[in-house]
C-alpha positions as CSV (number, residue, x, y, z in Angstrom):
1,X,-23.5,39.5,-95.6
2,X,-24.2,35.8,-95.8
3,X,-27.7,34.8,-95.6
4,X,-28.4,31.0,-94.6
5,X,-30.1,29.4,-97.3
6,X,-33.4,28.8,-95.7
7,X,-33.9,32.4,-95.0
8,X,-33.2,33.1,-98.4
9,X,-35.9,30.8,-99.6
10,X,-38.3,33.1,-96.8
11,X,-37.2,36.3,-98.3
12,X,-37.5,35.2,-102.2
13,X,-41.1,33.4,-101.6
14,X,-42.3,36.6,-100.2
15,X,-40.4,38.7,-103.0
16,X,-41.4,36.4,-105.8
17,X,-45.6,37.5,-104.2
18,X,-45.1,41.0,-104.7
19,X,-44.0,42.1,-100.9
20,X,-40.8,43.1,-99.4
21,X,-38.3,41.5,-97.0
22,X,-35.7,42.2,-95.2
23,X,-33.5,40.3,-92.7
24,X,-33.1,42.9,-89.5
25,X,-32.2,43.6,-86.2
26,X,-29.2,42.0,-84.3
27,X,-28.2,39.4,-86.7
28,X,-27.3,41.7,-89.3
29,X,-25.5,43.7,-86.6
30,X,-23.5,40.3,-85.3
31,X,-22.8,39.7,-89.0
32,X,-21.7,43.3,-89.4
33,X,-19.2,42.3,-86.3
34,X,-17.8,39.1,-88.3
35,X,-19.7,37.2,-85.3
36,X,-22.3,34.5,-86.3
37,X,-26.0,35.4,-85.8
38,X,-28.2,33.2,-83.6
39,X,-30.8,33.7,-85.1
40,X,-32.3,35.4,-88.3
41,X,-35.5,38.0,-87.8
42,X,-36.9,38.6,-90.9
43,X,-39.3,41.8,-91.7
44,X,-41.8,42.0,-94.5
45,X,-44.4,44.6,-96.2
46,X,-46.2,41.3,-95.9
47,X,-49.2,40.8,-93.6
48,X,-49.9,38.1,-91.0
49,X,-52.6,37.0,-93.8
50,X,-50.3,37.3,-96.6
51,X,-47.8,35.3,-94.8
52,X,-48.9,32.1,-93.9
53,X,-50.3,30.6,-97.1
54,X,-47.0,31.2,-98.6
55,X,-46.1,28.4,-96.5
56,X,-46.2,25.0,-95.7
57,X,-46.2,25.1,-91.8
58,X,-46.5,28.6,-89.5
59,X,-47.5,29.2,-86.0
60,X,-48.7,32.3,-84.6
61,X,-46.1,33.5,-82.4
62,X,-47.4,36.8,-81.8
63,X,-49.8,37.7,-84.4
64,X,-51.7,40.4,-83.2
65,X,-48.5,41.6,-83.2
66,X,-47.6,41.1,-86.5
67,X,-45.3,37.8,-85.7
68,X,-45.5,34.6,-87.6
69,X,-43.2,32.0,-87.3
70,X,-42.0,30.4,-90.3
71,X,-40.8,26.4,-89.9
72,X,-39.1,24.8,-92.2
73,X,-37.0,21.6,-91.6
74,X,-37.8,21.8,-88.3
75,X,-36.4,25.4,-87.7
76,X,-38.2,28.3,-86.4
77,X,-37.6,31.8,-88.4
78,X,-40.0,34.7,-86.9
79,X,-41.2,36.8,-90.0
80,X,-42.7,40.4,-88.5
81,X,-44.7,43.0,-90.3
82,X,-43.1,46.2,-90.7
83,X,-45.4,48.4,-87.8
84,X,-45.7,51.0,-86.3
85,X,-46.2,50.9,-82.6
86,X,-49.0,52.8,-80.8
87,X,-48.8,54.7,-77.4
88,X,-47.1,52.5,-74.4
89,X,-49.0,52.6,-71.4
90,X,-46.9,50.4,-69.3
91,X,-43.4,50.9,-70.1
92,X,-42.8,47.6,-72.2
93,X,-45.4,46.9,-74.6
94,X,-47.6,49.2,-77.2
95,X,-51.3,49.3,-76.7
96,X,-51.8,48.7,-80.3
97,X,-49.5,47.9,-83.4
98,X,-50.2,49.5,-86.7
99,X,-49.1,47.9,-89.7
100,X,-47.1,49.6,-92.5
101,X,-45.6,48.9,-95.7
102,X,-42.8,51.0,-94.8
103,X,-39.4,49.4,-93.9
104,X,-38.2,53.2,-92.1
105,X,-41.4,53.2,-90.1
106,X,-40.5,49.4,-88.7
107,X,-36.7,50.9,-88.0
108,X,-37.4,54.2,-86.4
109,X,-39.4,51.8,-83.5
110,X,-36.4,50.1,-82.9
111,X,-34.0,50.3,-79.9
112,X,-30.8,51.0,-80.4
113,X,-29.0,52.1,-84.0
114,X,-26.8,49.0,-84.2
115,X,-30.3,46.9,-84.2
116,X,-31.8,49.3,-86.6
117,X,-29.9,48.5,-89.6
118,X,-32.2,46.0,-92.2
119,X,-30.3,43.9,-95.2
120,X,-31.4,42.2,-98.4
121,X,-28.7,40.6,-100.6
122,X,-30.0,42.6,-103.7
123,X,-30.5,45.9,-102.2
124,X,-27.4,45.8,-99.9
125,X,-27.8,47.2,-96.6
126,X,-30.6,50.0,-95.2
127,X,-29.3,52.3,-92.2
128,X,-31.2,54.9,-92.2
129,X,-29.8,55.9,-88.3
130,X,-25.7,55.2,-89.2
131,X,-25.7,52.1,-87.1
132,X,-22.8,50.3,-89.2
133,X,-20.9,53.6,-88.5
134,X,-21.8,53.1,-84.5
135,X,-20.9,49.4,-84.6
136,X,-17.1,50.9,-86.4
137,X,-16.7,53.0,-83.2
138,X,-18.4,50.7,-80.2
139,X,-21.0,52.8,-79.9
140,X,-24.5,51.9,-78.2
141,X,-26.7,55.0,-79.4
142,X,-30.9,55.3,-79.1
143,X,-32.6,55.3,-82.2
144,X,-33.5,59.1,-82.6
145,X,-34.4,60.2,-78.7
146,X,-33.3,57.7,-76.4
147,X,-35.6,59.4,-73.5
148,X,-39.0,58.5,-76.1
149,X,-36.8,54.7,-76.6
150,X,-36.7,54.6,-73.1
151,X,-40.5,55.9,-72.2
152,X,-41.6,53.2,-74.4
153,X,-39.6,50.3,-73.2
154,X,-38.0,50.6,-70.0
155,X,-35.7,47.2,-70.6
156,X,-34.2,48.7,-73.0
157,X,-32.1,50.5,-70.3
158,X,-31.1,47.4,-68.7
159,X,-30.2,46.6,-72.6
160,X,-28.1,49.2,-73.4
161,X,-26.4,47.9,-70.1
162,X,-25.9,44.1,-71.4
163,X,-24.9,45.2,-75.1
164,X,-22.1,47.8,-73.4
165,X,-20.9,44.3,-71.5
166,X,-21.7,41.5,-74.5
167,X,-20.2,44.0,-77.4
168,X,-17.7,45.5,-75.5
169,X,-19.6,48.9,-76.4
170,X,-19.9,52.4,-75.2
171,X,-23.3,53.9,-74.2
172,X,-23.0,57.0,-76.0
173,X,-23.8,60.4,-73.3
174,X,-27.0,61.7,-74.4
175,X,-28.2,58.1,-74.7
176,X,-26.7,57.3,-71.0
177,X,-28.1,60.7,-69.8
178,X,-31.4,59.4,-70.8
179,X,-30.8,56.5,-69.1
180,X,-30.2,58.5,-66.0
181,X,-33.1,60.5,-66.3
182,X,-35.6,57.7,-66.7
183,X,-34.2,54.8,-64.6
184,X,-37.0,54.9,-61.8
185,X,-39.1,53.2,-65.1
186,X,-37.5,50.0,-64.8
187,X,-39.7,49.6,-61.4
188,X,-42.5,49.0,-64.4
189,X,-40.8,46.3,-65.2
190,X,-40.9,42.0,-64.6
191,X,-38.1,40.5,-62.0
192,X,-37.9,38.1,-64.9
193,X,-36.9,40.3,-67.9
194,X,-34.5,41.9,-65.1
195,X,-32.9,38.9,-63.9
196,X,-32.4,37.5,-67.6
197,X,-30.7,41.3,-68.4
198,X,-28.6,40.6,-65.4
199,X,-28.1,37.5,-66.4
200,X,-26.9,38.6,-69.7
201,X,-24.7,41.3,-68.2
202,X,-22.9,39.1,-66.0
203,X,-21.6,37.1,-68.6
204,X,-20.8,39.9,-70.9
205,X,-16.7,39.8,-72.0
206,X,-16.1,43.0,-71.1
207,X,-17.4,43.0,-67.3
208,X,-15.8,46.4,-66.8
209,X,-19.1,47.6,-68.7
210,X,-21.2,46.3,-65.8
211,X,-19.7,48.5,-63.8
212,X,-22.7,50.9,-65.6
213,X,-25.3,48.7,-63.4
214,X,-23.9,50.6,-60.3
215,X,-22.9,53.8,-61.9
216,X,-26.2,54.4,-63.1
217,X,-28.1,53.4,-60.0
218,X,-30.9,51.9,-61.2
219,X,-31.3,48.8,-59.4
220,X,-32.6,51.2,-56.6
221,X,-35.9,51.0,-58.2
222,X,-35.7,47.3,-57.9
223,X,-34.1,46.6,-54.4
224,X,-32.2,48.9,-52.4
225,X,-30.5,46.4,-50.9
226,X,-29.2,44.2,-53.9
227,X,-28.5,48.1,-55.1
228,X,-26.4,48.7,-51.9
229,X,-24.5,45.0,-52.0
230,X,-23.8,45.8,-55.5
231,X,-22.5,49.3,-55.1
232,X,-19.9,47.9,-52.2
233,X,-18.9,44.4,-53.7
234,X,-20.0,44.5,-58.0
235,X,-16.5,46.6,-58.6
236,X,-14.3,43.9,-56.2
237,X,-15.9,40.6,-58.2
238,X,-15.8,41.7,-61.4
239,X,-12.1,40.6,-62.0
240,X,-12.7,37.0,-60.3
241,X,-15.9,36.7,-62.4
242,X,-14.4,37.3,-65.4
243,X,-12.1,34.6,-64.9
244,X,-14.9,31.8,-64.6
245,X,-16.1,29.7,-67.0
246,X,-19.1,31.5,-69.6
247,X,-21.6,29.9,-66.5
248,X,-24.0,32.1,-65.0
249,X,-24.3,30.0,-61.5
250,X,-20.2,30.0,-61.3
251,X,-20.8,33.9,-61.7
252,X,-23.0,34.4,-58.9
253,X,-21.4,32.0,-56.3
254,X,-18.6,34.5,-57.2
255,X,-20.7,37.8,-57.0
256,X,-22.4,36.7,-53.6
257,X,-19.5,35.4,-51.7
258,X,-19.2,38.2,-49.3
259,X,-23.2,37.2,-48.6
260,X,-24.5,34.4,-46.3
261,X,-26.7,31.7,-46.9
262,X,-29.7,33.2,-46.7
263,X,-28.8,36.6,-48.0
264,X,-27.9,34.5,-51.3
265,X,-31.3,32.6,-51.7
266,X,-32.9,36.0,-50.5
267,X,-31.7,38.1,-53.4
268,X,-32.0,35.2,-55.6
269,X,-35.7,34.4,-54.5
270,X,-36.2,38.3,-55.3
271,X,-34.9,37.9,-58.9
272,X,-37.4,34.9,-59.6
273,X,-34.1,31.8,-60.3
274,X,-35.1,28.6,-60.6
275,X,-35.3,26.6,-57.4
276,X,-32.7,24.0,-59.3
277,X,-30.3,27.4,-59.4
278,X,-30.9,28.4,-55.8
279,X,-29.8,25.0,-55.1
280,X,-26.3,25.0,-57.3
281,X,-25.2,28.4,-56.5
282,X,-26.2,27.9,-52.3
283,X,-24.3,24.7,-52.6
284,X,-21.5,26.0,-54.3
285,X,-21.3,29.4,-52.0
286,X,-21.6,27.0,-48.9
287,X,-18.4,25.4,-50.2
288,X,-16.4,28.1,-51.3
289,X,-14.0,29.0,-49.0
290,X,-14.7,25.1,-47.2
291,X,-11.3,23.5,-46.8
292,X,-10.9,20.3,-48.6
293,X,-8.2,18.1,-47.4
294,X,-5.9,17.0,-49.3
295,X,-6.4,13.4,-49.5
296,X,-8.5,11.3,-51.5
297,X,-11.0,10.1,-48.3
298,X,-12.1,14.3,-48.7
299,X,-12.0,15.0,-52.0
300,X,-14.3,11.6,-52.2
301,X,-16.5,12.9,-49.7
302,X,-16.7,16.2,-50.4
303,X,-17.4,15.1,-54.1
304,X,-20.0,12.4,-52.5
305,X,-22.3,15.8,-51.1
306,X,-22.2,18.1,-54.5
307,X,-22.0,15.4,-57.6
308,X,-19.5,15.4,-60.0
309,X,-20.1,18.5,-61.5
310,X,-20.7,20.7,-59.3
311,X,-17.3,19.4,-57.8
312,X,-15.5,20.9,-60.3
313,X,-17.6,24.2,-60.6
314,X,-16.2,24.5,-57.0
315,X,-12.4,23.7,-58.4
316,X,-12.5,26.1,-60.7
317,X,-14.5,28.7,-58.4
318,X,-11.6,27.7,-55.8
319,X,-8.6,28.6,-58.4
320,X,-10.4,31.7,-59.8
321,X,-10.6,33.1,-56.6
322,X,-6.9,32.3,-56.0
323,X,-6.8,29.1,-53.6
324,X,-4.0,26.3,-53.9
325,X,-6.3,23.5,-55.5
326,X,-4.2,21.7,-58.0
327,X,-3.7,18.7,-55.8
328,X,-7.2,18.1,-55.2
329,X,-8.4,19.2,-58.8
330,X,-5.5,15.9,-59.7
331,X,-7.2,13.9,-57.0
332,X,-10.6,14.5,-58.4
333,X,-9.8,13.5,-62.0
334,X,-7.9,10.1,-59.8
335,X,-11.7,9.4,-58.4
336,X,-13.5,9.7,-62.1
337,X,-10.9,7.7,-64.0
338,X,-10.7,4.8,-61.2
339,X,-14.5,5.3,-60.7
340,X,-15.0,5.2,-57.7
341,X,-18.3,4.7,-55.8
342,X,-19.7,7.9,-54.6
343,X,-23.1,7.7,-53.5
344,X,-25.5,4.7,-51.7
345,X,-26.5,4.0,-54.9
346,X,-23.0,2.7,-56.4
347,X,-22.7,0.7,-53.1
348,X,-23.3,-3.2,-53.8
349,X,-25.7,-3.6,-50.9
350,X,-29.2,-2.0,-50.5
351,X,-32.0,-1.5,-48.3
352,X,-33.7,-4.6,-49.6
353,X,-30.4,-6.8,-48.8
354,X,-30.0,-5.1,-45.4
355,X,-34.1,-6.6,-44.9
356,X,-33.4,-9.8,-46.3
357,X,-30.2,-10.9,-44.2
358,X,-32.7,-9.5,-41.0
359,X,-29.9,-6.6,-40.1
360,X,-32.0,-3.3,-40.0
361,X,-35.3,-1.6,-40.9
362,X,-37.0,1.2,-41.2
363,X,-35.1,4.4,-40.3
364,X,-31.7,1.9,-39.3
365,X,-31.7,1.4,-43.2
366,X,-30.6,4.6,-43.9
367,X,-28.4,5.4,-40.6
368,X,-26.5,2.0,-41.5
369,X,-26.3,2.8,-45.6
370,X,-24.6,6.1,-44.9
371,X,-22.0,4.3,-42.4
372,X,-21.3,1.5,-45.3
373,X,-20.7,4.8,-47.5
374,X,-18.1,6.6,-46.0
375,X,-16.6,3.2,-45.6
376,X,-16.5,2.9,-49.1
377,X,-15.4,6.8,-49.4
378,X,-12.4,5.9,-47.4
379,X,-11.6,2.5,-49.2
380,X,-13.2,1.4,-52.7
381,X,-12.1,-2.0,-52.5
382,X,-14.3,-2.3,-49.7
383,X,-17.3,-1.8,-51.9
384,X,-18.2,-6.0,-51.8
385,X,-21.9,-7.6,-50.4
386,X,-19.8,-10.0,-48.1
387,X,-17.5,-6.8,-46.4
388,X,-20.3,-4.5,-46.2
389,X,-22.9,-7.3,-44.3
390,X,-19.7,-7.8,-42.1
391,X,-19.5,-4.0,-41.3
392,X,-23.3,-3.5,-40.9
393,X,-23.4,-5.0,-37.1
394,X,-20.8,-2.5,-35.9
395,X,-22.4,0.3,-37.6
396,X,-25.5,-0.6,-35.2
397,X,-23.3,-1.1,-32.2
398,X,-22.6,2.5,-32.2
């Protein structure tokens, strides 16, 4: 397994001062997989105390917890005590940590056996639950009983979920059983960690694996009602979603089509987006199924309301979903390479030259910059001071 040289330097400082290390979790897994880690977790004998003056510059991430980040060159590598975690009262975190210097007490706490595998260039790799044998057969599988895994951390359902969608995986059946059995947890659960499993899910590559989100049922706990739209619409987007671009607002607009306006910013209120993500995928649903003309005057326009690039999120929402749009993706790649004005702001008059030449004021300002605008939208070359002033008095005639 190759180990980036500046987690090397990590695991030989703490080596060299009499304490183990080993790199862990889902990077040795992605590595397992021939994929590139993200990330690096590295696990240590080592203490919070013996940590940090083995280096130049830590931060406490979590260190009640047993988490110190390790910085060097100006990236972050989390270094963890091995622990033992003590009883859960709240389905996601333990009351109290315990540290150990056993690497098999830090594994047996873990999730999943493809995240319980550990790996140290001189020792090779430690996989005390066959996880390397579950990764060779797609196989998510809880780390000794998956109801306990579950009891403790009630994500780790929603988990199982993603990694069946991201790996392409299986959830094993006593594991999905237990998921079963103990999905009325996840109501223990933040909207937020939901939303980002979702999230996670939805732009799996093997969507056909999401299909679990309905099977199992467990979004009942959360909403009935995103439960119910799910259950009658999930199986029916899957194939269009899988289509879009790796994006997850393209995803959703795709997902909540068969929704209306409010409906959409409803469920996505519930699930705590962003306000700046209510907006894109609201936009973008308004559009979907909106019939741009095809001419230049509409694709202008219609590129005018959303910006650039939500203009072409729409294109390729439009041709995932199967609508004739290659005309007016061609007449939207015309508009960028002539650049053409789009918005008051590119026109060559403003509200301080509309006061100045006496014209308008006040509210007229913006009434008579929008007429000048779809001017422009219709004809670029209109887009002079002189032709615009000359337009301005039979904009305030109407």
């Amino acid at each position: 397994m190759y180990i980036p040289e500046e987690v090397n330097y990590i695991i030989e400082t703490l080596n060299n001062n009499n304490f183990e290390a080993f790199v862990v979790g889902g990077c040795v897994r992605d590595s397992i997989m021939g994929m590139t880690p993200k990330d690096y977790d590295i696990a240590t004998s080592a203490t919070p105390l013996n940590i940090k003056p083995l280096f130049k510059k830590t931060v406490d991430t979590g260190i009640n917890h047993g988490t110190i980040t390790v910085v060097l060159n100006k990236n972050n590598y989390e270094v963890t005590t091995y622990r033992i975690d003590g009883d859960y009262n709240d389905c996601r975190r333990p009351k109290e940590v315990y540290f150990t210097t056993k690497l098999e007490d830090d594994l047996v706490r873990r999730d999943f056996t493809i995240n319980a595998i550990a790996y140290h260039k001189n020792v090779g790799f430690i996989d005390p639950y066959r996880g390397i044998e579950d990764i060779t057969i797609k196989c998510i599988r809880g780390v000794g009983d998956p109801n306990k895994r579950f009891q403790e951390d009630a994500l780790r359902m929603l988990r199982a979920i993603r990694f069946s969608s991201q790996l392409d995986f299986d959830v094993e059946p006593i594991t999905y059983k237990a998921l079963l059995d103990n999905a009325h947890l996840i109501s223990n659960i933040s909207v937020e960690r939901i939303r980002d499993e979702l999230n996670k899910t939805f732009l799996g590559k093997n969507l056909t694996k999401a299909l679990l989100i309905i099977e199992s049922n467990i979004l009942k706990y959360i909403s009935p009602n995103l439960n119910n739209y799910l259950q009658t619409y999930l199986e029916k987007s899957i194939g269009y979603m899988a289509k879009a671009d790796f994006s997850i607002i393209d995803r959703l607009v795709i997902l909540f089509r068969y929704l209306n306006s409010e409906e959409v910013i409803n469920f996505m209120k519930l699930l705590k987006y962003s306000n700046q993500e209510i907006k894109q995928v609201t936009i973008l649903h308004k559009y979907t199924y909106f019939n741009i003309q095809d001419n230049v005057y509409s694709v202008r326009k219609t590129m005018s309301i959303l910006g650039k690039d939500l203009f072409f999120n729409l294109i390729k929402i439009k041709e995932v979903l199967g609508q004739d749009i290659i005309n007016i993706n061609f007449l939207g790649r015309d508009v960028i390479s002539n650049n053409d004005p789009l918005i008051i702001s590119d026109l060559d008059i403003n509200g301080n030259i509309l006061k100045k030449n006496n014209i308008c004021e006040g509210k007229e300002i913006g009434r008579v910059l929008d007429g000048l605008l779809d001017l422009v939208l219709m004809d670029p070359k209109l887009n002079k001071e002189s032709i615009l002033l000359d337009n301005c008095y039979k904009l305030l005639d109407k």
